[in-house]
N, CA, C and O atoms as a printed pandas DataFrame, in Angstrom:
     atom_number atom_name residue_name chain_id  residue_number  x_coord  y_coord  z_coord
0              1         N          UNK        A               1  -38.345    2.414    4.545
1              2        CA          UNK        A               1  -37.035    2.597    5.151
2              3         C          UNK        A               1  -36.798    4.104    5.309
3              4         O          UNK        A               1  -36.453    4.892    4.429
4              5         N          UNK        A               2  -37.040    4.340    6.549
5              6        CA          UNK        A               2  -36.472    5.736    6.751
6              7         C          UNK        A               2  -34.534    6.398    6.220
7              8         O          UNK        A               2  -33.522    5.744    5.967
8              9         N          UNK        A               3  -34.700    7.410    6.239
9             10        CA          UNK        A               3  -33.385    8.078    5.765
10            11         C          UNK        A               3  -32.094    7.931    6.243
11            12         O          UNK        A               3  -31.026    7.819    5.640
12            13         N          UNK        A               4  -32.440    7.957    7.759
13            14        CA          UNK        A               4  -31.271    7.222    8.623
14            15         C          UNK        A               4  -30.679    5.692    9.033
15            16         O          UNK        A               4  -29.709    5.283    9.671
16            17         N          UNK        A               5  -32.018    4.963    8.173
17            18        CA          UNK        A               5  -31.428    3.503    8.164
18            19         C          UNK        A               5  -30.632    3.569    6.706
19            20         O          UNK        A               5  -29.573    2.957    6.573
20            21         N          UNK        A               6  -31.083    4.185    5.846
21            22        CA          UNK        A               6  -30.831    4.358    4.589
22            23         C          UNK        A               6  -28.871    4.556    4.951
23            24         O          UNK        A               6  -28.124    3.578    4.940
24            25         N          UNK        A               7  -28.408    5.915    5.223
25            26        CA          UNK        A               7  -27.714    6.418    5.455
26            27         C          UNK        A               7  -26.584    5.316    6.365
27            28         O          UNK        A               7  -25.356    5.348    6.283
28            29         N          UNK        A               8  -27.161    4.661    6.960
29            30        CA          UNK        A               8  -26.608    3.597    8.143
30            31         C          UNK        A               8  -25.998    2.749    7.277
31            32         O          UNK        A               8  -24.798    2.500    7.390
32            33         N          UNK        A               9  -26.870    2.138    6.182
33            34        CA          UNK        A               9  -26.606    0.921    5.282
34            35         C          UNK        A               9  -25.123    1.579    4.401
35            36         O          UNK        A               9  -23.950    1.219    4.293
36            37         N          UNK        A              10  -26.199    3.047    3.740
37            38        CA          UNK        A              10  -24.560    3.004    2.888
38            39         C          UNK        A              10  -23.244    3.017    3.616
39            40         O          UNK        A              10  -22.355    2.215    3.330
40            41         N          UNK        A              11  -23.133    3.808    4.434
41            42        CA          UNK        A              11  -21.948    4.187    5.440
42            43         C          UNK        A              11  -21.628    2.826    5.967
43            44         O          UNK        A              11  -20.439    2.629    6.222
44            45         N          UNK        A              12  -22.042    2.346    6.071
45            46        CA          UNK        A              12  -21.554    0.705    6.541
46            47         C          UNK        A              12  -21.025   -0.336    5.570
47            48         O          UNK        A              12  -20.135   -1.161    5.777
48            49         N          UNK        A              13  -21.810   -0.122    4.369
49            50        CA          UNK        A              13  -21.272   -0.662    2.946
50            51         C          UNK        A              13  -19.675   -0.021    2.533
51            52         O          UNK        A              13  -18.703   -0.736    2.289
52            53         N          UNK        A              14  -19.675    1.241    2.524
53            54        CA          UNK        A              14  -18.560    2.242    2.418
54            55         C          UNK        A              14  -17.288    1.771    3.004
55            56         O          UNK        A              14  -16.213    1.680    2.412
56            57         N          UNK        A              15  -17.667    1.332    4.876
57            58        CA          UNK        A              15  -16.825    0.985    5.470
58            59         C          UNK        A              15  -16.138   -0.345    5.477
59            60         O          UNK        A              15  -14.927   -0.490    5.645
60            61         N          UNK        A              16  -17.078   -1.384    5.264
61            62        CA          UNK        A              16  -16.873   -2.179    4.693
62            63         C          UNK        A              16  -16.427   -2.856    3.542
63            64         O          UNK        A              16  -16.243   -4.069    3.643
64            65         N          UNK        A              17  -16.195   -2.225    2.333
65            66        CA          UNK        A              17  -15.525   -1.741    1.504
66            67         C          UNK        A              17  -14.398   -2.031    1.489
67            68         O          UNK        A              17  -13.848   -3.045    1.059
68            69         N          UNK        A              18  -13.678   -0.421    2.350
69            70        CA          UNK        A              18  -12.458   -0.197    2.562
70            71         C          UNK        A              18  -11.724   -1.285    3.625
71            72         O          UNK        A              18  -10.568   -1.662    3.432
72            73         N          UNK        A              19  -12.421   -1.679    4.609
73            74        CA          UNK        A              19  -11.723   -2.950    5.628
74            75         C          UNK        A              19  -11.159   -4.260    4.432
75            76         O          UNK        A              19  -10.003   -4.682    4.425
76            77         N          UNK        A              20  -12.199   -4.718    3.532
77            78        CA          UNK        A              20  -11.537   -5.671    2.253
78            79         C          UNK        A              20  -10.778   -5.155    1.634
79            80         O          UNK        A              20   -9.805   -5.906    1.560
80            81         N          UNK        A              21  -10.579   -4.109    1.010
81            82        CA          UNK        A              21   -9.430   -3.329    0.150
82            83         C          UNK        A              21   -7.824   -3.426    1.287
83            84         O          UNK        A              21   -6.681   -3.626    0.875
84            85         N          UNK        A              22   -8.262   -3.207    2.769
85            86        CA          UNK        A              22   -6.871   -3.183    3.328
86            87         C          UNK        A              22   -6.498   -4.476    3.522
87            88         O          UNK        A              22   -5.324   -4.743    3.777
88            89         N          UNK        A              23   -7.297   -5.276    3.442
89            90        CA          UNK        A              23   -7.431   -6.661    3.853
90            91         C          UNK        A              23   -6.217   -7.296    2.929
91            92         O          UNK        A              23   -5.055   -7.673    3.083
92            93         N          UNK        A              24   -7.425   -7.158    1.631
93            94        CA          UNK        A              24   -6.307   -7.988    0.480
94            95         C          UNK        A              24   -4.977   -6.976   -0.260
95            96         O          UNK        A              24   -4.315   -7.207   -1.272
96            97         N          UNK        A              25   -4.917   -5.767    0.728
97            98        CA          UNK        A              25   -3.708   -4.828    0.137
98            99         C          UNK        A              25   -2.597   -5.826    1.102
99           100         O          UNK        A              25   -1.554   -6.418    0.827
100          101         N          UNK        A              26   -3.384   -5.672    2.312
101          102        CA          UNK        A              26   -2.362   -6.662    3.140
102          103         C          UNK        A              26   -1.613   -7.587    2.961
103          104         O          UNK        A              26   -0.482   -7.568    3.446
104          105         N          UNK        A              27   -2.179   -8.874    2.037
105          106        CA          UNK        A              27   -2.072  -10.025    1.763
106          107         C          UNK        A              27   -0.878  -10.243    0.675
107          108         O          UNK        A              27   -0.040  -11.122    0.473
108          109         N          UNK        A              28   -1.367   -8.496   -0.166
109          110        CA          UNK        A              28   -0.685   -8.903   -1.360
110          111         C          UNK        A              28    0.774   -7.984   -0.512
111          112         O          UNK        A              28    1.633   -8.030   -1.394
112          113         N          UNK        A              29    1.017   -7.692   -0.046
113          114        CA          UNK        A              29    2.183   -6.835    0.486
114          115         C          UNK        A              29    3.247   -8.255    1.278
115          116         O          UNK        A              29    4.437   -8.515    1.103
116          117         N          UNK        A              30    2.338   -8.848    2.044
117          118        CA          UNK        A              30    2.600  -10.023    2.539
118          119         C          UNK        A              30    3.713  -11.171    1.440
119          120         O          UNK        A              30    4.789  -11.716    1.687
120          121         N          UNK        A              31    2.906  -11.170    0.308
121          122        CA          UNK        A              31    2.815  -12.316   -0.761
122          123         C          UNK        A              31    4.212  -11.254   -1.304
123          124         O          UNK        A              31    5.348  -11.725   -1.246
124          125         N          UNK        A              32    4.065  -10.316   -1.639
125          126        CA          UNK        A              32    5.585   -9.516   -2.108
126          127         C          UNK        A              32    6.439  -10.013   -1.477
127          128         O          UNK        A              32    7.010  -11.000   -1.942
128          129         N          UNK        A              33    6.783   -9.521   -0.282
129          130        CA          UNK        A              33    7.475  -10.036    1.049
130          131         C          UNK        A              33    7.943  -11.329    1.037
131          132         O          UNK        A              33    9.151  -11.472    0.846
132          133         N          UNK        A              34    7.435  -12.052    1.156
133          134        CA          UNK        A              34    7.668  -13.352    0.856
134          135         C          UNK        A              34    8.285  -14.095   -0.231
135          136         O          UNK        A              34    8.904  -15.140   -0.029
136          137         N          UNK        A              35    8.060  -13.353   -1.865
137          138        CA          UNK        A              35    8.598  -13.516   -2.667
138          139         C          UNK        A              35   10.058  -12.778   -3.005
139          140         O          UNK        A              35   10.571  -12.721   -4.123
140          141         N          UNK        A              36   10.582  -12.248   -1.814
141          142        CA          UNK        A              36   11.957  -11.471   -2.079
142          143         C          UNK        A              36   12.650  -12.128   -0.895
143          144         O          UNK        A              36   13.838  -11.896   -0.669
144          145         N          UNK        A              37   11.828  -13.056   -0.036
145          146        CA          UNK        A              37   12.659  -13.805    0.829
146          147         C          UNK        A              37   12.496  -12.847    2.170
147          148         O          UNK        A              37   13.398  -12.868    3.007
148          149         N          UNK        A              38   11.667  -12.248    2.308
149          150        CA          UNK        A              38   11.272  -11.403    3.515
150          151         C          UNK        A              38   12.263  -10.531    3.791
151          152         O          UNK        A              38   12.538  -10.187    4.941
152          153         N          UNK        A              39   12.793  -10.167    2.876
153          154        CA          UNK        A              39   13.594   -8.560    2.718
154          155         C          UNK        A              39   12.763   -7.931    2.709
155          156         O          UNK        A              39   11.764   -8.314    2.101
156          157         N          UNK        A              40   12.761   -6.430    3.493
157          158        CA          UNK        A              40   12.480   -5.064    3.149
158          159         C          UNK        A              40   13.551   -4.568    2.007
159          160         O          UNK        A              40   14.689   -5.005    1.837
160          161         N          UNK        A              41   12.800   -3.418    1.187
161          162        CA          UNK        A              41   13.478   -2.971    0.045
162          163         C          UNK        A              41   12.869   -1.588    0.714
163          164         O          UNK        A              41   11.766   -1.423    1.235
164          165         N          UNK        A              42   13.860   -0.727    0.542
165          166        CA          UNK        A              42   14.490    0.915    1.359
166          167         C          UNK        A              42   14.268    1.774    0.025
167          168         O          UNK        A              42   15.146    1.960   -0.818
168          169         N          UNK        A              43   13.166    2.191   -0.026
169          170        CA          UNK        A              43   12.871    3.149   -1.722
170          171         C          UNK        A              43   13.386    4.475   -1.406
171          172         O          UNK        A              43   13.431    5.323   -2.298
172          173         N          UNK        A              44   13.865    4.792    0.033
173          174        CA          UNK        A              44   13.729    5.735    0.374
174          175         C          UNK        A              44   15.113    7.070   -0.441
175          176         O          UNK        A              44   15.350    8.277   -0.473
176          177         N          UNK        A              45   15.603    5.857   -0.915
177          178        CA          UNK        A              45   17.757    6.170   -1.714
178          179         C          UNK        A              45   17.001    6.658   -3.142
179          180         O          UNK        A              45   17.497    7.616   -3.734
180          181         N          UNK        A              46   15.934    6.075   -3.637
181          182        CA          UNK        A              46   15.580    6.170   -4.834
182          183         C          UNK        A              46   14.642    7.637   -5.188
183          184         O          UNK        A              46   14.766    8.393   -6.152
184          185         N          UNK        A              47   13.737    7.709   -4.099
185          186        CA          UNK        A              47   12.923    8.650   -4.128
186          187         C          UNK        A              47   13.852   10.072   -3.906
187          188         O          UNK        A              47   13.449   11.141   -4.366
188          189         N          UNK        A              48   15.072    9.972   -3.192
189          190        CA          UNK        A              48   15.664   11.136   -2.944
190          191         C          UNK        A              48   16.557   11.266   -3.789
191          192         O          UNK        A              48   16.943   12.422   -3.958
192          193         N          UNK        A              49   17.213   10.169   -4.623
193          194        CA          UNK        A              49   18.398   10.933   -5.365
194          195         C          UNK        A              49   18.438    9.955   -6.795
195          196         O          UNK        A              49   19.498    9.787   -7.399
196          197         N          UNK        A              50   16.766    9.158   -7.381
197          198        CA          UNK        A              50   16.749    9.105   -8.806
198          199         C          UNK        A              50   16.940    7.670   -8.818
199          200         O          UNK        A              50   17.000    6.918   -7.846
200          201         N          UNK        A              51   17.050    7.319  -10.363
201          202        CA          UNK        A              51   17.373    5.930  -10.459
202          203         C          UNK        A              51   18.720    5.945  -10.277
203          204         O          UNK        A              51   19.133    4.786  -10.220
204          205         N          UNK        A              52   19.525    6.693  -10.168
205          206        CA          UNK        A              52   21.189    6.893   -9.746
206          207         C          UNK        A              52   21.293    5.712   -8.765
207          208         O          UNK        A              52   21.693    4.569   -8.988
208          209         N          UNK        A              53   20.748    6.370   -7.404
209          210        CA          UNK        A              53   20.970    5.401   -6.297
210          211         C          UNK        A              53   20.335    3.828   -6.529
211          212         O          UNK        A              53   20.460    3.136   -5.519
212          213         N          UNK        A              54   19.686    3.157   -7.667
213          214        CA          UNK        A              54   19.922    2.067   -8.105
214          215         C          UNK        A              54   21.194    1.862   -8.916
215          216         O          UNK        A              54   21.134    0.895   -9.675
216          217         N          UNK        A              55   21.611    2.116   -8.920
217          218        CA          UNK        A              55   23.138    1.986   -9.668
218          219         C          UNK        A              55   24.106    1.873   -8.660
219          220         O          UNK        A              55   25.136    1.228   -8.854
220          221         N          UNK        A              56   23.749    2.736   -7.056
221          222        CA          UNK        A              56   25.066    3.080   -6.569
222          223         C          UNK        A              56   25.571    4.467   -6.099
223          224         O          UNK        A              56   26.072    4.836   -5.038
224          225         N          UNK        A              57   25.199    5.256   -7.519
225          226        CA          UNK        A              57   25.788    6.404   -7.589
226          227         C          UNK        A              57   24.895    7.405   -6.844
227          228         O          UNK        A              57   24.052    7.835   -7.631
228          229         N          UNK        A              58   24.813    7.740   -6.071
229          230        CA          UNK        A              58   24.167    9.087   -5.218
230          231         C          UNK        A              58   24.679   10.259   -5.943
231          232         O          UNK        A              58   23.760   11.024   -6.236
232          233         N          UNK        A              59   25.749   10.624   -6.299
233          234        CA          UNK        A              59   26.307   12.005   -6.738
234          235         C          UNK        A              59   27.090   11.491   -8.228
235          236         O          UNK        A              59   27.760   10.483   -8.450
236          237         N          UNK        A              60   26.646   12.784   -9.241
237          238        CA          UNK        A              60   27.422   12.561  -10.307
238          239         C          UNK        A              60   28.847   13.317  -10.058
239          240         O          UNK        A              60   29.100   14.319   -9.388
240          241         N          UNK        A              61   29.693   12.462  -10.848
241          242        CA          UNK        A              61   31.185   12.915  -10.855
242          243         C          UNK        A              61   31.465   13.830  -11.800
243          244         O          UNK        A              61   32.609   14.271  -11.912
């Protein structure tokens, strides 16, 4: 087996790989989804202002 079939195989293994990893990331994102009743959940309140904005509170008083 020359170097470039060599090279072909891994890089194809590699890629292949990652296509199953998005596959079943998919599935399980899906299966979340589904288990909240196909709500989106908005992390975006949380990431900017703490576990506060799970409470509500954006700004302390």
């Amino acid at each position: 087996m020359s170097k470039e079939v060599g090279a072909i195989l891994v890089f194809g293994a590699i890629i292949v790989g990652a296509i199953i990893m998005f596959v079943l990331e998919q599935r399980g994102v899906a299966r979340r989804k589904a288990a909240r009743g196909g709500r989106e959940i908005d992390v975006s309140n949380l990431i900017a202002f703490g576990s506060a904005a799970g409470e509500g509170k954006k700004t302390h008083d």
